[in-house]
ROPA-286455 format. One record per residue (C-alpha): residue number from 1; residue in one letter; z, x, y. Coordinates in steps of 0.5 Angstrom, whole numbers, plus 2048, in hexadecimal, padded with zeros to 3 digits. Each point is the difference from the previous one (the first is absolute). Layout:
% residues N
<atom i="NUM" aa="A" z="Z" x="X" y="Y"/>
...
% end
This chain:
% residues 323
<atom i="1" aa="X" z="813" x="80C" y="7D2"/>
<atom i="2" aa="X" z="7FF" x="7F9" y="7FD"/>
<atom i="3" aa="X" z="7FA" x="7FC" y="802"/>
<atom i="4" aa="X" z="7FE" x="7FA" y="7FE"/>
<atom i="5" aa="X" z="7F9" x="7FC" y="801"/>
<atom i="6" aa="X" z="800" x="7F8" y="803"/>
<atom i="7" aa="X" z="7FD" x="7FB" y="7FF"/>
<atom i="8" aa="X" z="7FC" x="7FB" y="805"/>
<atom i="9" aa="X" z="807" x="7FD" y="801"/>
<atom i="10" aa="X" z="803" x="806" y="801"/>
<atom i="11" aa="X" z="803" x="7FF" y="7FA"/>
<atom i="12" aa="X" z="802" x="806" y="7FC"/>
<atom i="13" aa="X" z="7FB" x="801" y="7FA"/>
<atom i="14" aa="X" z="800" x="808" y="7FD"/>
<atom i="15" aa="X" z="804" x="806" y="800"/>
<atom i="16" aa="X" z="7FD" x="806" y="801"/>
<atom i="17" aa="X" z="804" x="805" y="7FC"/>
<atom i="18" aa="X" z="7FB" x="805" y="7FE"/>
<atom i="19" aa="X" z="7FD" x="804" y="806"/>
<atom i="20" aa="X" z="7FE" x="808" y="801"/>
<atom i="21" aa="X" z="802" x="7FF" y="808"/>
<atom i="22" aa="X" z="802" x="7FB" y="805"/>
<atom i="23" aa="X" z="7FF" x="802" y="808"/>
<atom i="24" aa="X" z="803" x="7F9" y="804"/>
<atom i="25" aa="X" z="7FF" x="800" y="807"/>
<atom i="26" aa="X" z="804" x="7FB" y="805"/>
<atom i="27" aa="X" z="7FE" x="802" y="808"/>
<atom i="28" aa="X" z="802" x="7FE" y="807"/>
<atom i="29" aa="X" z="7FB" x="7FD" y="801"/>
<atom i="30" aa="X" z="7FF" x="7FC" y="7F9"/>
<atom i="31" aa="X" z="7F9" x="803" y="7FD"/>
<atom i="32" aa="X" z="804" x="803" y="7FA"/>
<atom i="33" aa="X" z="7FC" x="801" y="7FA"/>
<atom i="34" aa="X" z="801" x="801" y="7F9"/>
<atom i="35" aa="X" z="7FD" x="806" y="7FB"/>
<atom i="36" aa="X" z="802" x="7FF" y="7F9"/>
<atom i="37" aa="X" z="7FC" x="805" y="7F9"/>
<atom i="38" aa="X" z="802" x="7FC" y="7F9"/>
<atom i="39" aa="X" z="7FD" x="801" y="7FA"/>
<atom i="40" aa="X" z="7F9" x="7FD" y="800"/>
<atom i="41" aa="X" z="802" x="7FB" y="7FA"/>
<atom i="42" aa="X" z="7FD" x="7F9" y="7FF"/>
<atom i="43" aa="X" z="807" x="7FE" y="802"/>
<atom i="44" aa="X" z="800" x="804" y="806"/>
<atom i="45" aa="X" z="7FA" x="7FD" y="801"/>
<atom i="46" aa="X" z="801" x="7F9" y="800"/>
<atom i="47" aa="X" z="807" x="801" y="804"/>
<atom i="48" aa="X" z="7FD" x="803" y="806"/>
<atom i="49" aa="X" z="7F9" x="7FD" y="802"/>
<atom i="50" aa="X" z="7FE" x="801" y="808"/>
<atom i="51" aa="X" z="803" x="7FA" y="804"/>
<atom i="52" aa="X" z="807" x="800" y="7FC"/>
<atom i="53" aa="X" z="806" x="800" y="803"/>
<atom i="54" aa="X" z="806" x="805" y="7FF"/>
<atom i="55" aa="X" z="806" x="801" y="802"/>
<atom i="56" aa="X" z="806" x="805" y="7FF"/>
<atom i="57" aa="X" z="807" x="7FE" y="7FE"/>
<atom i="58" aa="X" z="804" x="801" y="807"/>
<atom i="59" aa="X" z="7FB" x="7FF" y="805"/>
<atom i="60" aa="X" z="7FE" x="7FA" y="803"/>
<atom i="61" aa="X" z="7F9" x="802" y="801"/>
<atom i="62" aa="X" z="7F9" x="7FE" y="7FC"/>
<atom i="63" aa="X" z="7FB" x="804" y="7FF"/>
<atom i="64" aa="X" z="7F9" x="7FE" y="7FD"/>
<atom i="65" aa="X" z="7FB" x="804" y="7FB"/>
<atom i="66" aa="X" z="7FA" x="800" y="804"/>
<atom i="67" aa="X" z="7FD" x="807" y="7FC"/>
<atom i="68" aa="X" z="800" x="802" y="7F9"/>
<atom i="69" aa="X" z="7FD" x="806" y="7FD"/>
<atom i="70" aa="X" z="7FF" x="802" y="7F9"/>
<atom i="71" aa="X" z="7FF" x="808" y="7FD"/>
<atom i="72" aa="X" z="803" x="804" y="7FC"/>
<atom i="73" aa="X" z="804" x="7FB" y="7FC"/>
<atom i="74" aa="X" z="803" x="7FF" y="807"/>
<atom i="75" aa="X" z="801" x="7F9" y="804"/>
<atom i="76" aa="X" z="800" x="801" y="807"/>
<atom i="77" aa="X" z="802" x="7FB" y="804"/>
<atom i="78" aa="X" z="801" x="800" y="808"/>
<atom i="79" aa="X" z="801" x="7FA" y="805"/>
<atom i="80" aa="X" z="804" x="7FE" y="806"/>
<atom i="81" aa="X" z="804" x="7FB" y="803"/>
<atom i="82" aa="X" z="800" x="7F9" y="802"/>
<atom i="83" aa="X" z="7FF" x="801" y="807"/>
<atom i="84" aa="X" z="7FA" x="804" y="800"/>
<atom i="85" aa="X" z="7FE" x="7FB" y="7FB"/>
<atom i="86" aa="X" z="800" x="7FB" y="807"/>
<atom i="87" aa="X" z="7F9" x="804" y="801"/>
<atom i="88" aa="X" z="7FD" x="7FA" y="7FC"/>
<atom i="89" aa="X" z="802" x="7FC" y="806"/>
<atom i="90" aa="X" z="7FD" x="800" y="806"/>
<atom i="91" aa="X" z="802" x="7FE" y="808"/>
<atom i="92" aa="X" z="7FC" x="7FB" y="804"/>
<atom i="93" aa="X" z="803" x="7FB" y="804"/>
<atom i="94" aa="X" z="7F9" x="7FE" y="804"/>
<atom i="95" aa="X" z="7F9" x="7FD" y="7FC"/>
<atom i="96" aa="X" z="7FC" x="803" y="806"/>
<atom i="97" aa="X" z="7FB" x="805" y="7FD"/>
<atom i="98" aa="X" z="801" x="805" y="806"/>
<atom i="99" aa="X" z="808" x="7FF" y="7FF"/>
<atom i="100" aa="X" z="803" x="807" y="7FF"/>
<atom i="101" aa="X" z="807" x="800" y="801"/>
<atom i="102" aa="X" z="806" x="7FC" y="800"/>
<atom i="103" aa="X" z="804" x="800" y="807"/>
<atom i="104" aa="X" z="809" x="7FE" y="7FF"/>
<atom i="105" aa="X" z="806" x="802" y="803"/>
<atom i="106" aa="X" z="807" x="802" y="7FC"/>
<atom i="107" aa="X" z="803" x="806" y="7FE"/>
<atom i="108" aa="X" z="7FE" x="806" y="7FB"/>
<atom i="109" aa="X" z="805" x="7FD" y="7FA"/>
<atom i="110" aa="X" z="7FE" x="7F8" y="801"/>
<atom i="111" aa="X" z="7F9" x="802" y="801"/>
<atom i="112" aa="X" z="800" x="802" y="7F9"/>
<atom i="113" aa="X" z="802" x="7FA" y="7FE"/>
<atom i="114" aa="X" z="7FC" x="7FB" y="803"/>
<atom i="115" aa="X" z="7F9" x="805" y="7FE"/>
<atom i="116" aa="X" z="803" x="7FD" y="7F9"/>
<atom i="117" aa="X" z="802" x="7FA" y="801"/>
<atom i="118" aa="X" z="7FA" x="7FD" y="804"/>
<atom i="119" aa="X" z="7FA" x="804" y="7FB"/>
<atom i="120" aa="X" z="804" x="800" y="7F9"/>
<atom i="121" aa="X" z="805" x="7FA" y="800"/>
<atom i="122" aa="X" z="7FE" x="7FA" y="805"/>
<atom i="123" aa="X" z="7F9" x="7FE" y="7FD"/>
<atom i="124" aa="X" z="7FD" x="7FF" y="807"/>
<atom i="125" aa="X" z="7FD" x="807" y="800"/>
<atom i="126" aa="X" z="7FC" x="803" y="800"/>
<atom i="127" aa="X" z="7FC" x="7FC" y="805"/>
<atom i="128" aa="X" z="7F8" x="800" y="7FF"/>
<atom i="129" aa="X" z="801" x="7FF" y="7F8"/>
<atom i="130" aa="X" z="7FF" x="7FA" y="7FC"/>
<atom i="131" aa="X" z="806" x="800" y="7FC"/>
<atom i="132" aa="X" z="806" x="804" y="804"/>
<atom i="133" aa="X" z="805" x="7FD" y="7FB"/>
<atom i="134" aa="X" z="7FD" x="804" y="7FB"/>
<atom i="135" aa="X" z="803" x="806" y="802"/>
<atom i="136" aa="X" z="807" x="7FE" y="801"/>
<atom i="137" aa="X" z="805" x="805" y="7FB"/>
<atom i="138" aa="X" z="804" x="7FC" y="7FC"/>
<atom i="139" aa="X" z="807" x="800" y="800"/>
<atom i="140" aa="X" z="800" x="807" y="806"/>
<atom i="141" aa="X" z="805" x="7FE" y="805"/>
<atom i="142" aa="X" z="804" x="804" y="806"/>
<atom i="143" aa="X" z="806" x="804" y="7FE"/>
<atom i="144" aa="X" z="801" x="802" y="808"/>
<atom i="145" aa="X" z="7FD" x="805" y="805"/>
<atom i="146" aa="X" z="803" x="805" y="805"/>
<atom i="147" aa="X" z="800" x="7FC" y="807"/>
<atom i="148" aa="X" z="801" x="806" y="803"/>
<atom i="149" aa="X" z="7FB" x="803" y="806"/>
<atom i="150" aa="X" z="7FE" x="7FB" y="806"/>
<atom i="151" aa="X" z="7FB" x="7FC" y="7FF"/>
<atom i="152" aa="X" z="7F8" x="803" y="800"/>
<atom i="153" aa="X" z="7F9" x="7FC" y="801"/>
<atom i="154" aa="X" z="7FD" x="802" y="7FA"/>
<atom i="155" aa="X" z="7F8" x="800" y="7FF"/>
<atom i="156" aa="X" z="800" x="801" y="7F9"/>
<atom i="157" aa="X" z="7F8" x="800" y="7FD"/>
<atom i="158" aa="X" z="7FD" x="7FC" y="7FB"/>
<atom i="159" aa="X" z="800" x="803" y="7FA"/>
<atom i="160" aa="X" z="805" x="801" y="7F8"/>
<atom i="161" aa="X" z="806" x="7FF" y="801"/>
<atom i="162" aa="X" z="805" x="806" y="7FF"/>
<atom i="163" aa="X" z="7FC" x="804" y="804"/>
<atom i="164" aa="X" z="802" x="7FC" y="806"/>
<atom i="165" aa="X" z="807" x="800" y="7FD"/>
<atom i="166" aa="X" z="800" x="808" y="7FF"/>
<atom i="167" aa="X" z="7FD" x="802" y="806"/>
<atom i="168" aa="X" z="806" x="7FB" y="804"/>
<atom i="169" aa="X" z="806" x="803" y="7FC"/>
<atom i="170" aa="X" z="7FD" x="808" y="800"/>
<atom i="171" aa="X" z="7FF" x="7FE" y="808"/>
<atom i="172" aa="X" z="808" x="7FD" y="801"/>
<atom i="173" aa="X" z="803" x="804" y="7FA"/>
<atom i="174" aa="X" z="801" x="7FA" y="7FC"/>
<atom i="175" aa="X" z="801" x="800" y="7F9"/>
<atom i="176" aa="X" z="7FC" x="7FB" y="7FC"/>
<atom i="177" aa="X" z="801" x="7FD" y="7F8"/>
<atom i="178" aa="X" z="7FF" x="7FA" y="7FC"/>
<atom i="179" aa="X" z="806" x="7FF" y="7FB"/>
<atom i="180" aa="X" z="801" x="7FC" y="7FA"/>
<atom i="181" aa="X" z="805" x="7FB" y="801"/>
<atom i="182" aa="X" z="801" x="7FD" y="7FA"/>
<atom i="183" aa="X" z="7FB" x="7FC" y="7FA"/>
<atom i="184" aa="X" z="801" x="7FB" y="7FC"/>
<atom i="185" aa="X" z="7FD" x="7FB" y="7FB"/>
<atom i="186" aa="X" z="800" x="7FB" y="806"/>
<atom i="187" aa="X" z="7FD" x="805" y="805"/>
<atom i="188" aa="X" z="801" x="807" y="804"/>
<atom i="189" aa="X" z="802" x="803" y="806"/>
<atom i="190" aa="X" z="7FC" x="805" y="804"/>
<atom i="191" aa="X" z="804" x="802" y="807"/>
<atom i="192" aa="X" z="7FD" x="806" y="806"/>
<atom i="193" aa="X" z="804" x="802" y="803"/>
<atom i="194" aa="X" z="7FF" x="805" y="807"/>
<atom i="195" aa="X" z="806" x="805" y="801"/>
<atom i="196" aa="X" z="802" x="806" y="804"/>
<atom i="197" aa="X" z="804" x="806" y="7FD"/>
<atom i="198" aa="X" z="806" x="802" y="802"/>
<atom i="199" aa="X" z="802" x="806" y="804"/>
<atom i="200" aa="X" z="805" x="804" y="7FB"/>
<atom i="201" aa="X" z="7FF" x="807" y="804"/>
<atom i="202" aa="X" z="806" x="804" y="803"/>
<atom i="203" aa="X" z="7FD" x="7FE" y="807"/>
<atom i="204" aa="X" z="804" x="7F9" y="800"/>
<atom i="205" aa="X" z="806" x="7FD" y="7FF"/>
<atom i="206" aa="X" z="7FE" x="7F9" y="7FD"/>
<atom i="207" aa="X" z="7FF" x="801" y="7F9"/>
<atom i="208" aa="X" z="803" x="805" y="7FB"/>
<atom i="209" aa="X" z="7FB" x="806" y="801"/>
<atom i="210" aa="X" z="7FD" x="802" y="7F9"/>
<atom i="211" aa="X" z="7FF" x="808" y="7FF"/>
<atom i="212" aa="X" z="7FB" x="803" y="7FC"/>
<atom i="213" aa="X" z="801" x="808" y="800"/>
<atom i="214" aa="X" z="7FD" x="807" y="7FC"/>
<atom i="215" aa="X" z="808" x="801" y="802"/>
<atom i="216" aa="X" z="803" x="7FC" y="7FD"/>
<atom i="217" aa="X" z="7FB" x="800" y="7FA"/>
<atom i="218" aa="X" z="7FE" x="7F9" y="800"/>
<atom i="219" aa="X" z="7F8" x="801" y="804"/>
<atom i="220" aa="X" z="7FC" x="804" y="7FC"/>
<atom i="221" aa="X" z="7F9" x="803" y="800"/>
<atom i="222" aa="X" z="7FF" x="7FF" y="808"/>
<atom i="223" aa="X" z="7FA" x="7FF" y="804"/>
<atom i="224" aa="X" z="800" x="7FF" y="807"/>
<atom i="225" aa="X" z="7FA" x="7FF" y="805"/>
<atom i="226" aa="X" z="7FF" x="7FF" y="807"/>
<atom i="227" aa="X" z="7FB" x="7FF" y="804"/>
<atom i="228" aa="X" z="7FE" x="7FD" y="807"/>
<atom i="229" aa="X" z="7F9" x="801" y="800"/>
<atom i="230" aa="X" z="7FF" x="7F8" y="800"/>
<atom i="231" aa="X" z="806" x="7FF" y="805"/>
<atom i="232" aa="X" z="7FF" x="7FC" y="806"/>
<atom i="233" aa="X" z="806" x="800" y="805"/>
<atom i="234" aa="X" z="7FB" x="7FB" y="805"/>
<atom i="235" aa="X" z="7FB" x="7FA" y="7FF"/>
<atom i="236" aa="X" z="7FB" x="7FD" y="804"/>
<atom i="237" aa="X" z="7FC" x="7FA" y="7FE"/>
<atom i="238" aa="X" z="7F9" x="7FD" y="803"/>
<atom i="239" aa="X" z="7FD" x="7FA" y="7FF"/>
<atom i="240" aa="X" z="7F9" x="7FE" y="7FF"/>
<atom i="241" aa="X" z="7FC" x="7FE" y="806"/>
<atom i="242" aa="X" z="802" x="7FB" y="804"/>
<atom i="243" aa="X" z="802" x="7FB" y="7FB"/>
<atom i="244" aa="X" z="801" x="7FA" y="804"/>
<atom i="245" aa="X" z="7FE" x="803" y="806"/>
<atom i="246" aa="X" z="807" x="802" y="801"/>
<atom i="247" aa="X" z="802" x="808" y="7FD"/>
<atom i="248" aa="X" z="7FF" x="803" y="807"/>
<atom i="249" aa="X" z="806" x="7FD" y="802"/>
<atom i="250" aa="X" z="805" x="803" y="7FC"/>
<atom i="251" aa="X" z="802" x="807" y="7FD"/>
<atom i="252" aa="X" z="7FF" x="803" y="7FA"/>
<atom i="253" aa="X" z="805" x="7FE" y="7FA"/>
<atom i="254" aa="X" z="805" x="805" y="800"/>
<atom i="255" aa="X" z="804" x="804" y="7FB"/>
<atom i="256" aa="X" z="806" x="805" y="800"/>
<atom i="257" aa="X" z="805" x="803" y="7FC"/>
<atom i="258" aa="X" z="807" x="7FF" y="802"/>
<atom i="259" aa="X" z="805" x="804" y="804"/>
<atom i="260" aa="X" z="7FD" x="805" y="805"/>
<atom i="261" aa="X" z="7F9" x="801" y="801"/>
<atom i="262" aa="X" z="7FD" x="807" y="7FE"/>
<atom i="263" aa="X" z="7FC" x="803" y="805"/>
<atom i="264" aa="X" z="7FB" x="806" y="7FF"/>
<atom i="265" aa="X" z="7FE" x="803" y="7F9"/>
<atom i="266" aa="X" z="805" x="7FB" y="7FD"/>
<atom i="267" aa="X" z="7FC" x="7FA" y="803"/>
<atom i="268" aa="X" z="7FB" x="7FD" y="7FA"/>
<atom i="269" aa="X" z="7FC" x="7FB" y="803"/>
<atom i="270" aa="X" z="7FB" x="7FC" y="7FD"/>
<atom i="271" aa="X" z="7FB" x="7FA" y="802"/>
<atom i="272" aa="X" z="7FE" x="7FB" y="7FD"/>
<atom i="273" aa="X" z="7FA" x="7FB" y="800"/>
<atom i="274" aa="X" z="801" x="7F9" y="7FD"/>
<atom i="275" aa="X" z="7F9" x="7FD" y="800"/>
<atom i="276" aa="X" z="802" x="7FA" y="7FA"/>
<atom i="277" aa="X" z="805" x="7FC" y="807"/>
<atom i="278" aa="X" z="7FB" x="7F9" y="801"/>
<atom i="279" aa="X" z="7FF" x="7FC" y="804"/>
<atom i="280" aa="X" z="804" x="7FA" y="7FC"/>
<atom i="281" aa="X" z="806" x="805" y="7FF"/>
<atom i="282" aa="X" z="801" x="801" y="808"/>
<atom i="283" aa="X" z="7FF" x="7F9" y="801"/>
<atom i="284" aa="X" z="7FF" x="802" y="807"/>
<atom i="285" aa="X" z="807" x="801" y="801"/>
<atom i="286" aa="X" z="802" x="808" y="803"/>
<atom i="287" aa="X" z="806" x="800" y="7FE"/>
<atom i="288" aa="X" z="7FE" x="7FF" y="7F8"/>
<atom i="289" aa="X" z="7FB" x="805" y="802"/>
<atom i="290" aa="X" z="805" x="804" y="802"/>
<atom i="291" aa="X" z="805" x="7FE" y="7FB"/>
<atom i="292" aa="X" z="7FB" x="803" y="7FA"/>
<atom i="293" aa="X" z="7FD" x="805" y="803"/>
<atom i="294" aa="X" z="808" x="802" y="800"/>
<atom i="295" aa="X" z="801" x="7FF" y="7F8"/>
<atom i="296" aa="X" z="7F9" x="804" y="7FF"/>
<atom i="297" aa="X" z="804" x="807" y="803"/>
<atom i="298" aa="X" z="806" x="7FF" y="7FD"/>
<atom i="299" aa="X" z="7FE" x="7FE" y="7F9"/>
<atom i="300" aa="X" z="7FB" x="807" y="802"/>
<atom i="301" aa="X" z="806" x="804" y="801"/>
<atom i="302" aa="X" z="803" x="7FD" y="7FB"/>
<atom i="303" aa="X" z="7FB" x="804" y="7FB"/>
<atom i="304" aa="X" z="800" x="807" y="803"/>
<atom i="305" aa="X" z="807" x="801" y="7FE"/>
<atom i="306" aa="X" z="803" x="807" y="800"/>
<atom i="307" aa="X" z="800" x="801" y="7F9"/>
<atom i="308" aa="X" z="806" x="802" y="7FC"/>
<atom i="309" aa="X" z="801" x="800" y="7F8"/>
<atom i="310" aa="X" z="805" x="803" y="7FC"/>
<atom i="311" aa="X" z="7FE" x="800" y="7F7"/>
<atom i="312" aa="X" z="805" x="802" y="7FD"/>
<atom i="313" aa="X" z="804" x="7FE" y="7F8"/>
<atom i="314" aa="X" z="806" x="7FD" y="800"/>
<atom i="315" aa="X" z="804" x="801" y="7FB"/>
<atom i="316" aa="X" z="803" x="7FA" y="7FC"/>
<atom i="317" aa="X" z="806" x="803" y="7FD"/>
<atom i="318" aa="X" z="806" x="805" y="802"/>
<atom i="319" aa="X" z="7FE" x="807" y="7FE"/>
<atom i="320" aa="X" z="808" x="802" y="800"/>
<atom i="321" aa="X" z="805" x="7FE" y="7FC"/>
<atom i="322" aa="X" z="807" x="801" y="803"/>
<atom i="323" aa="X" z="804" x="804" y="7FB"/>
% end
């Protein structure tokens, strides 16, 4: 692996050819993290202070040092990458005290986006603060977002940043990243990017299916889990009481898988109760009432999935060589 440090401009600045072990972790949901041991020598120790910059060559991703740890003549330096960083960023679109959510209606993949743009880049919000400006991300533009899925009326809390982002795509199964584009002398490029994976199982025919077998001896070191101790097949969402004197007048939001609905012991259930739904996010309007109490559901069932996960080794080269 051959890492690097960057400067403020993104800029290359260090080589980083002497180290014990490097662990980097690039994930669907864009918290990577970095673990990296050097020696604990004056060099090391000024290359690697906490705030800087790493990159990896081959990756478009940057992960920032925000722990370092010294013993035993070992220099131990952990961080993550730049979208967990967007915690120092907070949401807020009202200057009321009392104000605790942001009320909007898109799909999951440009949600994303607009969280970004409007907290992070336009220089208008956060409201309720003196200077919003300040909080704009120099050079952080839109590479694209999965415009999948209809749309959703969101009530997202007032609170950081990539919690609000991770608990959308972890919700909608939408992968999240921050990549650099490009650095200059003259200025650089950062780009987030919502996406969504490609099914390249043998239970399609619109992409070319990628296999990974004990067979054929490319998967190894196998793990496998199941477990539906979560699963949910049906939700009910409830609101709080009578906002706008109008939730007697409609049905709970709903929820439920797709195709045919199981009965009995294979009917999980659940109900929830959405006490943060007010009075200004209603608007008097049964319908919008009705619209977000819907989104609640779905996003509920959405977050008790049956889970299955296979781990395994890949191996990267043939073992067999014909002849």
């Amino acid at each position: 692996m051959e890492l690097f440090t960057l400067d403020r401009k993104f800029l290359k600045q260090y080589e980083i050819d002497k180290f014990t072990s490097v662990i980097w972790t690039e994930r669907y949901y864009g918290d990577g993290e970095i673990e990296l041991v050097v020696p604990a020598t004056l060099e090391m120790i000024q290359k690697l202070p906490v705030g800087t910059f790493v990159g990896l060559v081959g990756s478009k991703e940057i992960m920032m040092i925000d722990t370092a740890d010294s013993e035993k003549g070992q220099l131990k330096v952990t961080g993550a990458g730049l979208l967990p960083w967007l915690n120092n960023r907070f949401i807020r679109t009202s200057a009321l005290h009392e104000d605790r959510y942001w009320n909007f209606a898109g799909a999951p993949g440009w949600a994303l986006w607009a969280i970004i743009y409007y907290m992070c880049i336009s220089g208008t919000y956060p409201l309720g603060v003196p200077n919003p400006a300040s909080f704009v991300i120099p050079g952080l533009g839109l590479g694209g977002y999965d415009g999948s899925g209809a749309s959703v009326n969101f009530a997202v809390p007032f609170g950081p940043v990539y919690d609000a982002l991770r608990a959308i795509a972890t919700t909608y199964e939408i992968g999240i990243k921050i990549t650099l584009e490009s650095a200059t002398d003259t200025g650089y490029s950062l780009a987030f990017w919502s996406y969504k994976g490609l099914d390249r199982t043998t239970g399609q025919t619109l992409n070319p299916p990628v296999r990974f077998s004990p067979q054929m001896d490319t998967l190894t070191d196998i793990k496998e889990l199941q477990s539906i101790s979560s699963y949910k097949t049906l939700v009910y969402s409830f609101c709080p009481p009578n906002p706008d004197g109008i939730a007697d007048t409609i049905p709970p939001g709903t929820s439920q898988i797709s195709g045919p609905q199981p009965t009995g012991f294979d009917l999980r259930a659940e109900m929830t109760f959405e006490e943060d739904i007010t009075t200004d996010m209603v608007g008097g309007d049964p319908a919008t009432l009705q619209s977000i109490l819907n989104s609640r559901a779905q996003m509920a069932l959405s977050n008790a999935r049956f889970v299955r996960a296979v781990d395994g080794s890949i191996v990267p080269l043939h073992q067999v060589q014909y002849g």
